[in-house]
N, C-alpha and C positions, 0 to 999 in steps of 0.2 A: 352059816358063815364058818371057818375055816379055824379052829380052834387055835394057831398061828396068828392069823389075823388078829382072834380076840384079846390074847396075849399082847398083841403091840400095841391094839387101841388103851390096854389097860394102862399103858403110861403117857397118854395121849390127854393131859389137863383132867380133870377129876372128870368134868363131865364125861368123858371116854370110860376113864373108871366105873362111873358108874354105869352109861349102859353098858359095857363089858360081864360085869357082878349080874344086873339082871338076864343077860342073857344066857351067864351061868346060873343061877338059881332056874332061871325055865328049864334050865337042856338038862333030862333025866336023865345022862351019862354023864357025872360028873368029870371033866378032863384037868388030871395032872398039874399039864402045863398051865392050865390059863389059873388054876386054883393060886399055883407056887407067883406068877408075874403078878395077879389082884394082890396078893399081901407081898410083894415085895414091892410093887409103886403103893401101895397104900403107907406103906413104911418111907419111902424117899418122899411123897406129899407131907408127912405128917415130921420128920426132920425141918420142911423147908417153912412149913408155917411155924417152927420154933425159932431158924434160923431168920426169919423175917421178925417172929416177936422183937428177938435181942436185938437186931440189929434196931428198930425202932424207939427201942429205948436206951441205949447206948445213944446213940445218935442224937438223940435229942438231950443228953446230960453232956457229952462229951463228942462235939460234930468231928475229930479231926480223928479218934480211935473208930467211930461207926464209918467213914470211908475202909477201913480195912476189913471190919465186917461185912461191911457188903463184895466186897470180895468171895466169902464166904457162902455168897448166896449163888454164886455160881459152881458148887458142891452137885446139888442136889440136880442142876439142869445136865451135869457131867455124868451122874447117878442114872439120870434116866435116857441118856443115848444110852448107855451100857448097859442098862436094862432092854430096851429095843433090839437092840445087837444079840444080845443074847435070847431074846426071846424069836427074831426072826431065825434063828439057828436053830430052833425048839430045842433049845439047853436049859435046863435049871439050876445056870448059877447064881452065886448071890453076887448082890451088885458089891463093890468095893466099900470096904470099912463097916457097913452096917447092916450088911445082905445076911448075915448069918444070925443075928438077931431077930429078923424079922421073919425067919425062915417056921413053920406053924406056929407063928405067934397068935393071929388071927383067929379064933376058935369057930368064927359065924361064916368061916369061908367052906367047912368042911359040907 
């Protein structure tokens, strides 16, 4: 498969993620691109299950502030068309606001 391809499956709901990650730990040429797209959706995953925590408990203390948070959870689905977009480009940017952080965060991806 098409090191592109693996790169878009990586934002493709976690299961994607993961087989993406196994099919980079099989392939003896580690590639760049799909390395940089794994820890930058495993970065915008790991935002959206914080932004799901809060918004869970907000909303059940205070139901008329957690509607605005769930706003919030449409972030992370904005995060990963533009990660897609970029990764169909074979570009390695970071996604907006948090792509830079997550950029070799990941130590297990090397």
């Amino acid at each position: 498969m098409k090191n592109q391809t693996l790169a878009i499956i990586a934002y493709i709901t976690v299961i994607g993620w993961i087989y993406t990650y196994i099919q980079y730990k099989n392939n003896p040429v580690k590639d760049a691109l799909v390395r940089y797209h794994l820890g930058q959706s495993l970065g915008i995953f790991i935002i959206a299950a914080i932004i799901t925590t809060i918004y869970k408990i907000v909303a059940g203390i205070m139901p008329s502030i957690g509607s605005i948070i769930a706003l919030a959870g449409l972030l992370p689905l904005m995060m990963l068309v533009y990660g897609i977009i970029a990764a169909s480009r074979e570009a390695q940017s970071p996604v907006p606001g948090v792509g830079k952080y997550f950029e070799n965060r990941f130590g297990f991806l090397n």
